[in-house]
Phi, psi and omega in degrees: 000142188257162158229127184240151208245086174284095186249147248007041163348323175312317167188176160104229199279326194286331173272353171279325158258028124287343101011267190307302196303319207269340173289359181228072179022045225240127143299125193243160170224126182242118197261132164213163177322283175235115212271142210242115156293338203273338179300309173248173191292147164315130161197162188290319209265018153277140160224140168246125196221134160290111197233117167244121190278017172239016192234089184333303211298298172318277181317325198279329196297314208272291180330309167329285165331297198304324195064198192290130178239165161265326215221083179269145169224124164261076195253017181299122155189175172238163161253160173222169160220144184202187132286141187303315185283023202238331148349083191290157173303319205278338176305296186318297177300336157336284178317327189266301190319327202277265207289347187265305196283294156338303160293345177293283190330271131033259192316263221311281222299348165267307160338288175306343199266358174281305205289333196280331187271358210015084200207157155129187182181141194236122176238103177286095191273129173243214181205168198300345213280343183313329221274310193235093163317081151287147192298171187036004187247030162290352186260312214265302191291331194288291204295338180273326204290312185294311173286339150343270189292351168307302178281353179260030199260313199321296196317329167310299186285333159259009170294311182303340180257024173061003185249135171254139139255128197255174175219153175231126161260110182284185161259227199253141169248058171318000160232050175273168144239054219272305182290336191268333180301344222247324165326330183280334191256010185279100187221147151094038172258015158227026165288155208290318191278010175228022174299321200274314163287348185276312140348290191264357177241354163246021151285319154309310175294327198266355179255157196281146207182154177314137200232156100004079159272155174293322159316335190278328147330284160334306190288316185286335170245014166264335181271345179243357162262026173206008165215258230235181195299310188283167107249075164320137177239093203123136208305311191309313182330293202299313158329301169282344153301285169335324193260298164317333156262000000 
């Protein structure tokens, strides 16, 4: 039986694949900031483990903990929407200590026991606007842009050791919380010179059209913990994927 090791687990894409995993007899170990046994189903083959992916200290407890993995997915991160110049500093690096540094950290503190076994797969779920470029998410795309290239430069060096690493791009999901976690890091939208695109781009947001679910998620990282590098995930994902080649 494999096991995969899941970080940000509390809700949204990360408890639906853990889910996904356990229902398809998988050991899953589901890591969160702070850990909710009541979020997912009972099972023999669960560990609910506390991982805040911005504390070494921390990260070395819970690998420890976990013991030998198959599958690390890193998907803990946040958003933010801001205008670049409304932006605060201390936001970005958030963003990046989370979503960029955090998945580095991670990855490393997993890696050798891949490389020893020459065995394993690194799954980055990052997200489509890397695909398509939108107003107000640059702090937010640059920190997913980054784990981009991060993971296909990685994906080089460890092919000679049998270990892959893939990426899953979800699109926008609404029926995450992925946007109200994202409201606390939310500045400058209502400044006077970007009322009128802030305006016109959740107007935009607001018509109906292909979307994100978690489940398509979950299927994009069960297919990539067993085949290719890229995924879009999600009807909108696949659409700008397409449009990118």
């Amino acid at each position: 039986m494999k096991t995969i090791l899941i970080t940000g687990c509390s809700s949204g894409f990360g408890l639906e694949i853990a889910r996904y995993f356990l229902d398809r007899d998988w050991k899953v170990v589901a890591t969160m900031r702070r850990p909710r046994e009541d979020v997912l189903p009972h099972s023999e083959h669960l560990r609910v483990l506390a991982l805040d992916v911005t504390d070494p200290e921390n990260i070395r407890q819970a690998v420890e903990a976990a013991g030998p993995i198959d599958v690390l997915v890193n998907n803990a991160g946040f958003g933010a929407a801001s205008p670049v110049e409304a932006t605060s500093m201390a936001t970005v690096r958030e963003l990046f200590e989370t979503n960029t540094f955090g998945t580095m950290a991670v990855t490393q503190a997993v890696l050798p026991q891949f490389r020893q076994r020459r065995a394993g797969v690194v799954v980055n779920v990052t997200s489509s606007v890397t695909l398509k470029s939108i107003p107000l998410l640059a702090s937010y795309t640059a920190s997913k842009a980054a784990v981009n290239a991060f993971t296909e430069s990685m994906a080089l060096e460890l092919k000679q050791f049998g270990v892959r690493a893939c990426l899953v791009l979800p699109g926008r999901s609404p029926e995450t919380r992925f946007g109200d976690n994202a409201r606390s890091h939310t500045q400058g939208l209502d400044h006077e010179a970007y009322v009128d695109l802030v305006k016109s781009l959740f107007a935009r947001f607001a018509e109906p059209g292909p979307i994100t679910h978690a489940r398509d998620v979950a299927e994009a990282v069960w297919r990539a913990a067993t085949d290719p590098l890229r995924i879009p995930a999600g009807a909108d994902a696949e659409a700008w994927a397409a449009e990118a080649h």
